[in-house]
N, C-alpha and C positions, 0 to 999 in steps of 0.2 A: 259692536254697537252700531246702532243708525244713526247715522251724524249729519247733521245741515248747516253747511256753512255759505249763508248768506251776508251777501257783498266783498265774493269773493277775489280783491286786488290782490296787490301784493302780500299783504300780511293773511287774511281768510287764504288766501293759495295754496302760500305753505303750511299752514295749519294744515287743510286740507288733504295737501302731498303727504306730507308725515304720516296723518295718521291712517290713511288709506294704506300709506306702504306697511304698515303693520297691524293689517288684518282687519279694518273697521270699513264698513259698508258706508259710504262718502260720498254728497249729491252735494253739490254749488252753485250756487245761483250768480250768475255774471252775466255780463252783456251777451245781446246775439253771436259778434263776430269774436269772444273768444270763445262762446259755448262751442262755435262750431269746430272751432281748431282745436279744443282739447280734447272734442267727441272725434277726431279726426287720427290727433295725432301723441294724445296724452297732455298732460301738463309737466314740463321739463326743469328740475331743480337742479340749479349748479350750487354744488356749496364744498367749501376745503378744497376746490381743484377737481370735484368729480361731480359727474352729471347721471341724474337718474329720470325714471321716468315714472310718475305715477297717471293712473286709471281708473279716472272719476266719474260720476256719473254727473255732466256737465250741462243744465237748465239754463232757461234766460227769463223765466219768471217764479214768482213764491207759487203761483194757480199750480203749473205745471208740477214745482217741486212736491205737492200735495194732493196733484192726480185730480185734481178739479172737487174731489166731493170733500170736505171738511173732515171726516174720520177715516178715511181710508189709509192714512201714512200717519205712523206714532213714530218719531223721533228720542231719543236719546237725551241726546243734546242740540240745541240749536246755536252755532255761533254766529254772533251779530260782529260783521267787522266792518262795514264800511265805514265811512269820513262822520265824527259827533255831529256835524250839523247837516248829516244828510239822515240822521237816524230815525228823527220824529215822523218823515215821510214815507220812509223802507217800512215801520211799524202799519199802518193803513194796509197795506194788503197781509200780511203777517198775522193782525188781529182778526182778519177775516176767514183764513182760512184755518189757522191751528186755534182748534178749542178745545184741546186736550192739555192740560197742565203739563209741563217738562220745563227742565231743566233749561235756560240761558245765560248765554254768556258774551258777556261784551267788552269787547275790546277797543273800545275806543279810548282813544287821548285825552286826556285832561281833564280838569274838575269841573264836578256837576253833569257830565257828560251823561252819565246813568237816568238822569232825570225823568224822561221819558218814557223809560222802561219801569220806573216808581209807579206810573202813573196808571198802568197798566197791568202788570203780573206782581204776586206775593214776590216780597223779598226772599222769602224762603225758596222760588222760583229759582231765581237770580243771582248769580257767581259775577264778579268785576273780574276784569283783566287786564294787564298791564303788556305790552307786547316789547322785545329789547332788542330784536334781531335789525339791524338794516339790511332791507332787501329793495332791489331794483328789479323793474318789468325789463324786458328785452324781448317786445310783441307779444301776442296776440296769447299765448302760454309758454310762457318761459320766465322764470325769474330766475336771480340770481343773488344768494347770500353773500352779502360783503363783507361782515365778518361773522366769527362763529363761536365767541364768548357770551353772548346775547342769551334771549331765553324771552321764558313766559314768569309772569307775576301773576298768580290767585288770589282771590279771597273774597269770605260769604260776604252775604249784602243783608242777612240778617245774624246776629252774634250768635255764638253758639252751632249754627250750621255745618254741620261736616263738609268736607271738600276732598276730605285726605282721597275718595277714590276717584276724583276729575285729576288733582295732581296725581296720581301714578299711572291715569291715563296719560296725559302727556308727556310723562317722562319713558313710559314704556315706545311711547312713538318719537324719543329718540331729541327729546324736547327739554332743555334746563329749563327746570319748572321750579319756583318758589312760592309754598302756600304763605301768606302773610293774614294774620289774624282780625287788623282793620286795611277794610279798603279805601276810607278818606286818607288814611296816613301814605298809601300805598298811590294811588291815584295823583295825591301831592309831592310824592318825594318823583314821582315821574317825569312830573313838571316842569317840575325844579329842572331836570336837565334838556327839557323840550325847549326850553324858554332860551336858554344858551345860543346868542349869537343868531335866531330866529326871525325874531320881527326887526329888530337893527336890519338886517340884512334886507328882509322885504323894502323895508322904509326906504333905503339909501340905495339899491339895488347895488349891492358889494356885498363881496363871501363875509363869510367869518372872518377869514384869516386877515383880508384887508380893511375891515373894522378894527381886525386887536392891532395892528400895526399903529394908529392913531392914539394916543393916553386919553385925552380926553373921552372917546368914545368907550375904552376899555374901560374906566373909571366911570360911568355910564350903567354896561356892563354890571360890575361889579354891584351898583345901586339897586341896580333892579334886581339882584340875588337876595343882597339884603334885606329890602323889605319884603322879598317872597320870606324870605326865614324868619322876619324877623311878625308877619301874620301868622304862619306856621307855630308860633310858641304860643300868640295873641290863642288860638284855636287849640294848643295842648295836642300839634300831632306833632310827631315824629318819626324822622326821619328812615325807611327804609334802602338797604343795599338792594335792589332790583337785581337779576342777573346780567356782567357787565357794565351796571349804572351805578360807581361809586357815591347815591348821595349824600353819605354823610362825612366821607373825605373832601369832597365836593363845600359841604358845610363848616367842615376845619377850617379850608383851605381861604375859604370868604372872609374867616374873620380872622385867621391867625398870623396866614403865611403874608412875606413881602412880597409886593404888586409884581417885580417881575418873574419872580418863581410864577405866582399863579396865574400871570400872563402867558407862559412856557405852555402851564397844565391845562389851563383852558383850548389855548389855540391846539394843542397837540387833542385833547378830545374830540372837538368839531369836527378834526381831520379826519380822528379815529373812528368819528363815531358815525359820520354821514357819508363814509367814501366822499367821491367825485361829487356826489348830486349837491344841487344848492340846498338851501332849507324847505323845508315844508311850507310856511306862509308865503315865501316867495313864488316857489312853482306854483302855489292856486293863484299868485296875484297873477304872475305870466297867463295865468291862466283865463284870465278874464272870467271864474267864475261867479261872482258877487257875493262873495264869503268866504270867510275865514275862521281856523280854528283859534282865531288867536282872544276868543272871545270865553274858550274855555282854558287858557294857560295866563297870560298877564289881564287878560278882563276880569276872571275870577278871581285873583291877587287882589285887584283893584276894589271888587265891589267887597272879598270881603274885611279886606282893610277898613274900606268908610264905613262897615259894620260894629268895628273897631275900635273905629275910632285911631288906627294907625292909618297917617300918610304914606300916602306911595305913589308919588310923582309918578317915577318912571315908567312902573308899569302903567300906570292911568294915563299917561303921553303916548306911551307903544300902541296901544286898544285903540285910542281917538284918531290916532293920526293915521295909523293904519283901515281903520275902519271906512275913513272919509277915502283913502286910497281904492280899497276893493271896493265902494260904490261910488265911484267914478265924480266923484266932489271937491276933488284936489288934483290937478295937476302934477302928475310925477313929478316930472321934472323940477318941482318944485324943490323936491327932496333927492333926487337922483343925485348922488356923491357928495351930498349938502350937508355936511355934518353939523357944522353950526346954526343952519337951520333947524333940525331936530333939539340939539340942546339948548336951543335957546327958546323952544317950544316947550321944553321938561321946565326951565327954568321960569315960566310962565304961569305952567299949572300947579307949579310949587310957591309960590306967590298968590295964587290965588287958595290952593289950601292951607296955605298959612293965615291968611286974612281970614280964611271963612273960621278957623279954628279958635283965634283969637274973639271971633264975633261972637264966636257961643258960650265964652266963658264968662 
C-alpha cells in the first residue's frame, strides 16, 4: 500500500517504521530538520532491547507529499497523528491538496478529538484510533519503545463500516491491533487512563508518584475517575480493554477495591505506563505552548456532565485551573506543590455547582 503519515512524532513514527518495515511504500510529513536526518540516516526504532532501521520517504510539507499538483499521488491510507488541538490547522493544507476520497485515520487523544475531520470527509472516509504504546523521541529520528504490551485501538466512525482489513494491516506490520465496534466507547475508555495522574501533575508541577503519596490528593484522584465513569453510564458507553490499558479493571478497582490496594495499582501504572517522562499536560505546560489537550480528556468529562446534568467538580477544577496556567493568567507558583490550593479550588467549584443545581429545581 501507499501510506501517509502526517504529523509524524513519536507516535506517526513508529506507525510509520512498522509498516514500512513490511513492505508498504511510506512518505511522512515532519519537520525540516528531522526530514533531513531520516532522508540521511533512516528513522531508528529501539524496542524489546533491539534497534532497527527503517527507510522512509521523509517530507517537511503536505505540497511536497502530493508533488504539488492535487491528483498526481492517491494514497491508501492517510494517517493523521499529530497533537488534537494542532489538527484543525494540519487539515488547511490537507484539504487543499488531497481531493481524492481515501481512507483516514486519526489518532489523536481524547474525546471529540475527531471533530474536525466530521467536518470535513464522509464518516464512511474515516477510521478513529486509539494509540497504547509509550514511546520517547531520542533526536532528530530515533525513538524508543518503552514498553511493548501496548498496541493500536480501531474503529469505524460510521456503523457498520468494515475495518477488519486496516486491522490485519497493522497487525501484519507487527502491531497489537484491537478492532473495537464503537469508537465513542473506545476514545472514552482511553481517557479514562490519559486522565490518571495528568493534569494533578501539570497543576502542582510533581510526578504521579508524589501526588499518590499525599491521601488527600489520591482521594482527588480517585473523584475525578468517578465522575469520568460515572458520565460514561450518564452517556450508555462502555468501557473498553485497549491493548495494555486495563480499563475496565481500572473501573472495578475505582469503586470496589480498598483505597490503599488501588493506591498500590494506580501509582505502579503511571510508572508502568509513562516510563521516566512526566505527563503529557505537563511537558506542553514546560512547554510554554498555550495549549493543552486537557481540554479533550477532563474538559470533555466536564462539559459532558453539565450536559447531564452530572456534577463533576474535579474535572471542571483540572480544565479551569489548568487552562488559566497554559495561558499565562495564573501564576504557577501559585499552585507549584500547593496542594491545598488546588483542593480548596475543587471545593469551590463544588459549592458553586451545588448552589446552581439547587437553583434550578
Amino acid at each position: 500500500m501507499n501510506i501517509l503519515v502526517y504529523g509524524a512524532g513519536a507516535v506517526g513514527g513508529y506507525l510509520a517504521a512498522q509498516l514500512a518495515q513490511s513492505g508498504h511504500q511510506v512518505t511522512i510529513i515532519v519537520r525540516d530538520q528531522a526530514a533531513a536526518a531520516i532522508k540521511a540516516d533512516g528513522l531508528m526504532i529501539t524496542t524489546g532491547g533491539h534497534t532497527y532501521r527503517a527507510r522512509l520517504n521523509a517530507l517537511s510539507s503536505v505540497a511536497e507529499a502530493f508533488n504539488y499538483t492535487p491528483d498526481s499521488v492517491i494514497y491508501d491510507l492517510i494517517i493523521l497523528a499529530m497533537k488534537s488541538y494542532d489538527l484543525q490547522a494540519a487539515l488547511d493544507p490537507l484539504l487543499a491538496f488531497c481531493t481524492r476520497p481515501t481512507t483516514i485515520l486519526g489518532v489523536q487523544n481524547g474525546i471529540g478529538s475527531e471533530a474536525p475531520l466530521l467536518q470535513h470527509f464522509s464518516p464512511a472516509d474515516l477510521i478513529a484510533g486509539s494509540f497504547t504504546l509509550p514511546i520517547s523521541r531520542e533526536g532528530s529520528n530515533s525513538l524508543i519503545v518503552e514498553r511493548t504490551d501496548g498496541g493500536l485501538g480501531i474503529a469505524p466512525m460510521q456503523p457498520g463500516q468494515d475495518i477488519h482489513k486496516w486491522a490485519q494491516l497493522f497487525r501484519n506490520a507487527g502491531i497489537n491491533t484491537l478492532s473495537a465496534s464503537d469508537y465513542q466507547a473506545m476514545r472514552w475508555s482511553k481517557a479514562m487512563l490519559n486522565i490518571i495522574g495528568n493534569a494533578s501533575s501539570a497543576i502542582l508541577n510533581r510526578s504521579p508518584n508524589a501526588i499518590y503519596k499525599l491521601d488527600p490528593l489520591f482521594g482527588m484522584e480517585i473523584r475525578m475517575l468517578r465522575e469520568a465513569l460515572h458520565v460514561m453510564r450518564g452517556l450508555k458507553l462502555k468501557l473498553i480493554d485497549l491493548p495494555g490499558y486495563p480499563s475496565t479493571r481500572l473501573s472495578f478497582g475505582t469503586r470496589y477495591l480498598p483505597r490503599p490496594i488501588m493506591k498500590a495499582i494506580l501509582t505502579n501504572y503511571v510508572r508502568k505506563g509513562r516510563g521516566e517522562k512526566m505527563p503529557s499536560f505537563h511537558i506542553d505546560l514546560m512547554a510554554n505552548k498555550g495549549k493543552s489537550e486537557v481540554i479533550y480528556h477532563n474538559g470533555a468529562i466536564a462539559q459532558a456532565g453539565e450536559k447531564l446534568g452530572i456534577l463533576t467538580p474535579v474535572n471542571s477544577t483540572l480544565t479551569t485551573v489548568l487552562l488559566k496556567l497554559v495561558h499565562r493568567q495564573v501564576d504557577w507558583q501559585e499552585y507549584d506543590g500547593n496542594a491545598t490550593r488546588l483542593l480548596q479550588e475543587i471545593q469551590k467549584t463544588e459549592r458553586v455547582m451545588q448552589a446552581q443545581r439547587q437553583k434550578g429545581r
